[in-house]
C-alpha positions as CSV (number, residue, x, y, z in Angstrom):
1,X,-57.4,240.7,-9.3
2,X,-54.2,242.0,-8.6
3,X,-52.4,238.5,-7.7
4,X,-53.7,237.7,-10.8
5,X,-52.1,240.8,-13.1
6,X,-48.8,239.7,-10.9
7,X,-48.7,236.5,-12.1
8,X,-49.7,238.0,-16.0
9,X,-46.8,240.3,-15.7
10,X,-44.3,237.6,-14.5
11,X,-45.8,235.6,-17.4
12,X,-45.0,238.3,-19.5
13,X,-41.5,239.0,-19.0
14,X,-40.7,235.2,-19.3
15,X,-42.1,235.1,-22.8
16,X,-40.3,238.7,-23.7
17,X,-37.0,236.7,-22.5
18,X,-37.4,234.0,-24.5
19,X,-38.3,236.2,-27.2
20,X,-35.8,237.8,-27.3
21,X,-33.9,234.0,-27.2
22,X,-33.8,234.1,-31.0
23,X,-31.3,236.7,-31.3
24,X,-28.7,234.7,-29.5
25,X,-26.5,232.7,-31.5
26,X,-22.8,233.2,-30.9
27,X,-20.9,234.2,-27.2
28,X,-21.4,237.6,-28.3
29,X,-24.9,237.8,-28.7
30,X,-25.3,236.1,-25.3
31,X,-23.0,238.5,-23.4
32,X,-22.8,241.8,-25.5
33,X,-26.3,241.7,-27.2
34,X,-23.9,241.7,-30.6
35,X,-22.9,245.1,-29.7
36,X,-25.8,246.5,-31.1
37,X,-28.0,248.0,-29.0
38,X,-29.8,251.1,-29.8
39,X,-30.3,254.1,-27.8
40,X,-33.0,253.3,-26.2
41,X,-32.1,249.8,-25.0
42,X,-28.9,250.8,-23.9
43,X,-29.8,253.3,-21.9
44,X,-32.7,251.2,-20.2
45,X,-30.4,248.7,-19.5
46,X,-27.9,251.1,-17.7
47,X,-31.0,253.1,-15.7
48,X,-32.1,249.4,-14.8
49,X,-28.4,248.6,-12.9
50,X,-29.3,250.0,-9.5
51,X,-33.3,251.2,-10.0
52,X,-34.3,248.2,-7.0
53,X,-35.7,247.7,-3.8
54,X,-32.7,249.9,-1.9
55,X,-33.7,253.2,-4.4
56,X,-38.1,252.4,-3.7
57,X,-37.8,251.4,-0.2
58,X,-34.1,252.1,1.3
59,X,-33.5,255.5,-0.2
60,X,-37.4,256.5,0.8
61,X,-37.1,255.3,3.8
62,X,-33.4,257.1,4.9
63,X,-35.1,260.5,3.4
64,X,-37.8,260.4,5.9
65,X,-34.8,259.8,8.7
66,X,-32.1,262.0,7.5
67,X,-33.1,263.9,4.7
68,X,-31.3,264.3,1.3
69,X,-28.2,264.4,2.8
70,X,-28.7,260.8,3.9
71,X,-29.1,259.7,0.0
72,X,-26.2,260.9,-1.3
73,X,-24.9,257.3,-2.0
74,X,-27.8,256.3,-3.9
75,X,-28.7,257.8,-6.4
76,X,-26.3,260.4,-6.5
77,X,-23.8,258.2,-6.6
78,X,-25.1,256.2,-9.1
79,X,-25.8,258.5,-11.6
80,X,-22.1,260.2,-10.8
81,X,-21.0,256.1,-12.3
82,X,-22.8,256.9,-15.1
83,X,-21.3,260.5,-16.0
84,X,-18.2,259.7,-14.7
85,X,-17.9,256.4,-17.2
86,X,-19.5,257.7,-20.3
87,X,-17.0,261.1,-19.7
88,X,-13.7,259.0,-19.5
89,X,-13.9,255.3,-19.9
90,X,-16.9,254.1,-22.5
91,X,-15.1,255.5,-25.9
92,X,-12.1,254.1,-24.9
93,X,-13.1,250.6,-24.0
94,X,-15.5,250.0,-26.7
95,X,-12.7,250.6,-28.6
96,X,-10.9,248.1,-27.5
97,X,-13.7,245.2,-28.3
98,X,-13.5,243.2,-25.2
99,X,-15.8,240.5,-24.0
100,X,-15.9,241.4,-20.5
101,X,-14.3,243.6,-17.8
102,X,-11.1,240.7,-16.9
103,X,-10.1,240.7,-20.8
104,X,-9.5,244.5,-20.2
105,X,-6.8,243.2,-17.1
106,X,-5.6,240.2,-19.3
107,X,-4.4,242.6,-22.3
108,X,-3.1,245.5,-19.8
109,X,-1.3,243.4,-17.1
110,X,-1.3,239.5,-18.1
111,X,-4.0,235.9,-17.4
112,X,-2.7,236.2,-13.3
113,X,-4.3,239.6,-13.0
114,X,-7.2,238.8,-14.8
115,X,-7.6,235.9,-12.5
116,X,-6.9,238.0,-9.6
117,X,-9.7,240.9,-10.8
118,X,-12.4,238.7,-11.8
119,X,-12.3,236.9,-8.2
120,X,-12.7,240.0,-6.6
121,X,-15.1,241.6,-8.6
122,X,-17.5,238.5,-8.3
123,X,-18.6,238.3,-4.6
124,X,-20.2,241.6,-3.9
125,X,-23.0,240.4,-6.3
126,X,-23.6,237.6,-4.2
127,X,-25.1,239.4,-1.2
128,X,-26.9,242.1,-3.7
129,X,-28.5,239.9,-5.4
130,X,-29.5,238.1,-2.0
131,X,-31.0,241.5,-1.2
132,X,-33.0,242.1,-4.4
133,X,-34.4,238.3,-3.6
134,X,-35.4,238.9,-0.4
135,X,-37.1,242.5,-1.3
136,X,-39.1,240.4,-4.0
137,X,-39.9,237.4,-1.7
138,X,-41.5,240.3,1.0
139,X,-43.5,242.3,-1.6
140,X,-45.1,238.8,-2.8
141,X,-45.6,238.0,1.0
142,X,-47.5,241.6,1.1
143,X,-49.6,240.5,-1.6
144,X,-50.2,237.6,-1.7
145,X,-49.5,235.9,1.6
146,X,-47.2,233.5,-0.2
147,X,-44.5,232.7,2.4
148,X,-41.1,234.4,1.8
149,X,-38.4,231.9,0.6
150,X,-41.1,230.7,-1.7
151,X,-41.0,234.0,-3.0
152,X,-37.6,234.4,-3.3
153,X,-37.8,230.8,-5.5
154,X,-39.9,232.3,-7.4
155,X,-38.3,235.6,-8.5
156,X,-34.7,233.4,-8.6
157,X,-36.7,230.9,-11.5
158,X,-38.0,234.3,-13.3
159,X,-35.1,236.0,-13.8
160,X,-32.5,233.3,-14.4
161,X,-34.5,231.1,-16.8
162,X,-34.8,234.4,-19.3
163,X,-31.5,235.8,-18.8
164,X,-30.0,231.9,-18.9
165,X,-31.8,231.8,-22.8
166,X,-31.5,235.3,-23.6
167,X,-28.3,236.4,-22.4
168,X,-28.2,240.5,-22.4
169,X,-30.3,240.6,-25.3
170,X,-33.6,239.3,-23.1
171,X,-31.9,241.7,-20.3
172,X,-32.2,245.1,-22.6
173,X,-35.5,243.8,-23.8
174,X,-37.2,243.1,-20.8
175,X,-35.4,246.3,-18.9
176,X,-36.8,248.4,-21.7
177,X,-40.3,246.9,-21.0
178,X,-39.9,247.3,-17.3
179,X,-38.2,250.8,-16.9
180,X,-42.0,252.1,-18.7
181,X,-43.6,250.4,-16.1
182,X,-41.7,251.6,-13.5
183,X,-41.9,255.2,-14.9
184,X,-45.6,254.9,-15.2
185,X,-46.4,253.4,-12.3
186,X,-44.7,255.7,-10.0
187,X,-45.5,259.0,-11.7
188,X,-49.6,258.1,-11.2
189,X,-48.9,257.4,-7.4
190,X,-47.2,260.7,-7.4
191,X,-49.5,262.3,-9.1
192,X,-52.4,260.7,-7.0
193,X,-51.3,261.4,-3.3
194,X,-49.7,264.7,-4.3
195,X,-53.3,265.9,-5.1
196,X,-55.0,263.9,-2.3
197,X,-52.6,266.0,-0.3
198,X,-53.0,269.3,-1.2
199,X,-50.4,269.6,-4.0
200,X,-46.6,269.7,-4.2
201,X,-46.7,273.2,-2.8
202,X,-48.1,272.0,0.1
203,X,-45.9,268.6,0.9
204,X,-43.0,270.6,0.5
205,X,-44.1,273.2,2.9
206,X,-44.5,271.1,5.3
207,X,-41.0,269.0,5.4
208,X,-39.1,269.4,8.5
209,X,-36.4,272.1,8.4
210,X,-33.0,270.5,7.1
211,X,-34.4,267.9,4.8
212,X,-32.8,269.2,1.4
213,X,-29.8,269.9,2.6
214,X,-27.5,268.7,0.6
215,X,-23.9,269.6,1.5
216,X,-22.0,268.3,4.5
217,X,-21.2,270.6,7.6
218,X,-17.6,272.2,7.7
219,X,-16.3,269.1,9.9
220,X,-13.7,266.9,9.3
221,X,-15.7,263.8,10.1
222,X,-19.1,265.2,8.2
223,X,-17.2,265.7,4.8
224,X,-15.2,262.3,5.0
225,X,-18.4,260.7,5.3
226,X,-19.5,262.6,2.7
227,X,-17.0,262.0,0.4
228,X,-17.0,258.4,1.0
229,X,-21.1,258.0,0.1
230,X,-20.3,260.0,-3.2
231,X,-17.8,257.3,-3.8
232,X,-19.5,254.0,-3.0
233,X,-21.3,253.5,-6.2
234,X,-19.5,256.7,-7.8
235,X,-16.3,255.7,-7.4
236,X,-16.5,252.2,-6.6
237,X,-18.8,250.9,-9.4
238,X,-16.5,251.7,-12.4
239,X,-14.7,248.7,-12.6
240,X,-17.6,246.6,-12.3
241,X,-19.1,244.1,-14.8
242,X,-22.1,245.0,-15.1
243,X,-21.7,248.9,-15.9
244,X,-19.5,247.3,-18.4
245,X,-21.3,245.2,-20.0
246,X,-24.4,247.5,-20.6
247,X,-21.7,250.2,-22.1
248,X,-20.3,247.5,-24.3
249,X,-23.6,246.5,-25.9
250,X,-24.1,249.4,-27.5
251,X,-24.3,249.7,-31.1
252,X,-21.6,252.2,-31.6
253,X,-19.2,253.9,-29.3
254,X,-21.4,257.3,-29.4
255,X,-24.3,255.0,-28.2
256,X,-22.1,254.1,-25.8
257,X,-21.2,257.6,-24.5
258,X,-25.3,259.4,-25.1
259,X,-26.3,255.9,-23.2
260,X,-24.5,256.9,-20.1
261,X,-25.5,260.2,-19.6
262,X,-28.7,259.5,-20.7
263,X,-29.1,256.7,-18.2
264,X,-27.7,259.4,-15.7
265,X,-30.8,261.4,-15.9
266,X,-33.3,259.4,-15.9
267,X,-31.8,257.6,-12.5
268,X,-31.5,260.7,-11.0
269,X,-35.1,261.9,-12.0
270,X,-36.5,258.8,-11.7
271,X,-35.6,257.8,-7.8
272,X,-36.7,261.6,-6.5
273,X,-40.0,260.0,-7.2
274,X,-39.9,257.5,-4.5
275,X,-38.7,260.4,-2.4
276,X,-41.5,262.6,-2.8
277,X,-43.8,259.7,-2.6
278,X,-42.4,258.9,0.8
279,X,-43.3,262.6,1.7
280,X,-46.8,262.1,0.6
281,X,-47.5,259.4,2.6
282,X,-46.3,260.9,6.2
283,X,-48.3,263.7,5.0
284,X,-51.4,261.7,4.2
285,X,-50.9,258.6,6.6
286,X,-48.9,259.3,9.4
287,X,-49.1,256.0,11.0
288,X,-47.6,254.2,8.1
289,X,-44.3,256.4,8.3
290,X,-44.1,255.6,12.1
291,X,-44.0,251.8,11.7
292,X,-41.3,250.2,9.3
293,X,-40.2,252.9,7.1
294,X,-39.4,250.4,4.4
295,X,-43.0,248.7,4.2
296,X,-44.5,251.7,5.0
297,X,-45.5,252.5,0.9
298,X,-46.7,249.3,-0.1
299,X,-48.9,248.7,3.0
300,X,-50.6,252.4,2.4
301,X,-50.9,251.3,-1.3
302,X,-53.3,248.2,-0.2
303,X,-55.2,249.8,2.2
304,X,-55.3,253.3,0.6
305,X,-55.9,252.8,-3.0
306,X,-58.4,251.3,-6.0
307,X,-57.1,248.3,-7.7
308,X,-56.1,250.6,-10.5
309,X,-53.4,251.9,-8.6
310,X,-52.2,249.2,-6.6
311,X,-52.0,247.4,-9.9
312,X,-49.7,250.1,-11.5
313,X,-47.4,250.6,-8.4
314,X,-46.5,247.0,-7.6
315,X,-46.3,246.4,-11.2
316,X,-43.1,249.1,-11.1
317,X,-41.8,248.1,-8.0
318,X,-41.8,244.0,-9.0
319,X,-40.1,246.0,-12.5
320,X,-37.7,247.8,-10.5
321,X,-36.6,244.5,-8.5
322,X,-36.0,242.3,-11.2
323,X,-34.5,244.9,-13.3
324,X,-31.6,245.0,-10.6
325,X,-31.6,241.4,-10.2
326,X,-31.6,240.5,-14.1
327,X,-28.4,243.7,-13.9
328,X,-26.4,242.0,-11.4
């Protein structure tokens, strides 16, 4: 039953892609969307950049180890992107009607720069993307027994063939689609093991002392690496292409701008779900939380949960990984 709702919903969001196909007839439909987005899509699309297998499984599993203070990168720095780019940057560079992020070097400082930026701003995708791949590739594995690299083939063919004939226009579509899923999915699971538990109340009460602490110690070496998670995505993601590119499909500039912040919130909101899940399962099932942190959710899913659930869950998370793999 549930290998065969996977393989529905990867049917699914193929057709949605190529759907969404017919839109595309000029460069600009295929990159921008024809800059004309509406509020919702946009700001799907921009939630969708980071909402993967690091927020589901890495951030839950380095709560569990260090608290919130060990999440600070992700998502607070993510949704800091978001504020920080719709606040100073979005208005401006919508303005300006680019294509993509190098045109915005080519009319400031000249082709050489634009050269220069674009090759430096490509790699870092590469081993993301690899990541995203791999996190798909093990969740299939979990499921289905299917052997990871073939896996990995499979989520590669998915996402490229409908963003290769849909360009950002299958991307908003299909991220709009999928952030509902993901949304759904993880607010019943919540829901579900916060009651089997006891209520929130009583998860909460029973985290060890220090996990919401959420500013560094007075040390020099505490707040530099505090400063310096705030800034990985905060900081660091602003000139990137696909922040960009999500901003610029927007079908006005105050899109553009409500997007952002938009986005923002739900990314924040959103990813404290996997958090709390996290803390409902080393409530529940200790003996999950003691093996690999990062499996630890799925493998209580399958052996703790009715179809229904298990159905919902890896329906988000399999949304959540190809949302950042269709981002990147």
């Amino acid at each position: 039953m549930l290998l065969s709702v996977i393989v529905a919903y990867l049917a699914l969001t193929i057709a949605i892609g190529y759907w969404a196909s017919r839109k595309v007839k000029i460069t600009g439909d295929f990159m921008l969307a024809g800059r004309s987005l509406p509020l919702a899509l946009s700001s799907a699309a921009l939630f969708a950049i980071w909402f993967g297998s690091e927020t589901v499984f890495g951030a839950s599993s380095e709560f569990l180890k260090g608290g919130l203070y060990s999440v600070i990168e992700d998502p607070f720095g993510g949704a800091l992107c978001l504020v920080l780019f719709g606040s100073f940057f979005a208005r401006k560079l919508y303005s300006m009607k680019l294509l993509t992020l190098g045109d915005f070097f080519e009319q400031r400082f000249g082709k050489r720069t634009e050269l220069i930026a674009s090759f430096f701003l490509a790699p870092p995708y590469v081993g993301y993307i690899a990541a995203q791949l791999v996190a798909m590739g093990l969740i299939l594995n979990i499921i289905t027994g299917l052997p990871t690299w073939q896996g990995v083939v499979l989520a590669a063919s998915v996402v490229t063939f409908y963003t290769f004939i849909g360009g950002m226009w299958a991307i908003s579509v299909t991220d709009f689609f999928q952030s509902i899923i993901i949304v759904l999915g993880l607010v019943t699971l919540a829901i579900i093991l916060s009651q089997k538990a006891g209520g929130v109340v009583t998860v909460i009460s029973e985290v060890p002392v220090g996990t919401f602490r959420f500013l560094p110690r007075p040390e020099f070496k505490d707040i530099a690496l505090y400063l310096s998670a705030w800034s990985v995505l905060g900081l660091g993601s602003l000139p990137s292409q696909d922040v960009f590119q999500r901003v610029m499909s927007s079908g006005s500039v105050t899109v553009a701008v409500r997007s952002c912040f938009i986005a923002a919130a739900l990314y924040l909101t959103v990813a404290m779900l996997p958090l709390f899940i996290s803390l409902c399962v080393r409530h529940l099932y200790p003996d999950f939380a003691q093996g690999d942190p990062q499996l630890a959710l799925p493998q209580m899913v399958l052996s703790h949960t009715g179809i229904f659930v298990q159905v919902l869950f890896f329906g988000s998370l399999l949304s959540a990984i190809i949302l950042s793999q269709s981002s990147s």
